[in-house]
ZADREN-432040 format. One record per residue (C-alpha): residue in three letters; x, y, z. Coordinates in steps of 0.2 Angstrom, whole numbers, plus 5000, padded with zeros to 4 digits. Example, Ala and Ser with C-alpha at 12.3 -4.5 7.8 and 13.67 -1.06 7.14 Angstrom:
BEGIN
ALA506249785039SER506849955036
REM end
This chain:
BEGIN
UNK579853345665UNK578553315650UNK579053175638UNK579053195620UNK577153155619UNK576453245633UNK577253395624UNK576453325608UNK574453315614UNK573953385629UNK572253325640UNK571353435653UNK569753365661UNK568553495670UNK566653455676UNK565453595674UNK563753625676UNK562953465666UNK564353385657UNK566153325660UNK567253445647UNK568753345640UNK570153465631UNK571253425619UNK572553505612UNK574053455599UNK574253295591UNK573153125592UNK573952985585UNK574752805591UNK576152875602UNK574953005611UNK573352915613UNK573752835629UNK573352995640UNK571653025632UNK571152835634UNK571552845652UNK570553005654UNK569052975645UNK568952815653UNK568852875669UNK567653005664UNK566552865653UNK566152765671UNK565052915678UNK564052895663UNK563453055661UNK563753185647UNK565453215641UNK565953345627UNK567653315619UNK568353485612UNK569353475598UNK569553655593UNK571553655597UNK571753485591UNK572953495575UNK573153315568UNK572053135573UNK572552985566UNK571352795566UNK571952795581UNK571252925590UNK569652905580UNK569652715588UNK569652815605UNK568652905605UNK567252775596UNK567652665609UNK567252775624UNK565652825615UNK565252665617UNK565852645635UNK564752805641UNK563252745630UNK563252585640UNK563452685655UNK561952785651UNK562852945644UNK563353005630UNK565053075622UNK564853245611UNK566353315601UNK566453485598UNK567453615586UNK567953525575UNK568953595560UNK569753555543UNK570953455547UNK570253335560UNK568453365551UNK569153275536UNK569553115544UNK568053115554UNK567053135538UNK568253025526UNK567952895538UNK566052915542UNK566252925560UNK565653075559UNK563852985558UNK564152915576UNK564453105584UNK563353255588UNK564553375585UNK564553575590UNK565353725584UNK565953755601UNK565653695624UNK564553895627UNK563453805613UNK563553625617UNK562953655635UNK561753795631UNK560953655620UNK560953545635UNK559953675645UNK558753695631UNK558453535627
REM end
């Protein structure tokens, strides 16, 4: 049976050609942040390239934002990098409100993302 915050964010994890692709989908804030720690941690060790997509991600909170600046920094030091992708108004805004959007690449969406990968 799912708790109250696994119904409230949900995390999937797939590797594809060239990246690690981390999905998230609902609400990022203090009482949900837990799952995405674990899994991007575990991701962040291999070092390569991760791509967060936040296209179904509704709310983020400091928080969130904290976790994910903290495993950018954990993949840098591993030799990767971490790469978010569609975002939209409302997660945008704290993002941008904050600056840390300086600290991302961002995409529109993972089709692009990757085929900037395989152009680059």
């Amino acid at each position: 049976m799912a708790t109250a915050n696994e119904e409230r964010l949900t995390v999937g994890v797939k590797s594809v050609p060239g990246a690690t692709v981390v999905t998230l989908s609902g609400e990022l804030d203090h009482d949900t942040a837990e799952p995405l720690r674990q899994a991007l941690e575990t991701a962040c060790q291999d070092g390569g390239r991760l791509l967060v997509d936040l296209s179904r991600l509704d709310f983020c909170d400091s928080t969130g934002l904290n976790v994910l600046l903290h495993a950018r920094l954990a993949v840098q030091e591993a030799g990767g990098s971490l790469e978010l992708v569609g975002l939209h108004p409302p997660v945008e805004r704290m993002f941008r409100i904050t600056g840390a959007d300086r600290f991302f690449q961002v995409h529109t969406d993972v089709e692009g993302a990757l085929a900037t990968a395989r152009r680059g």
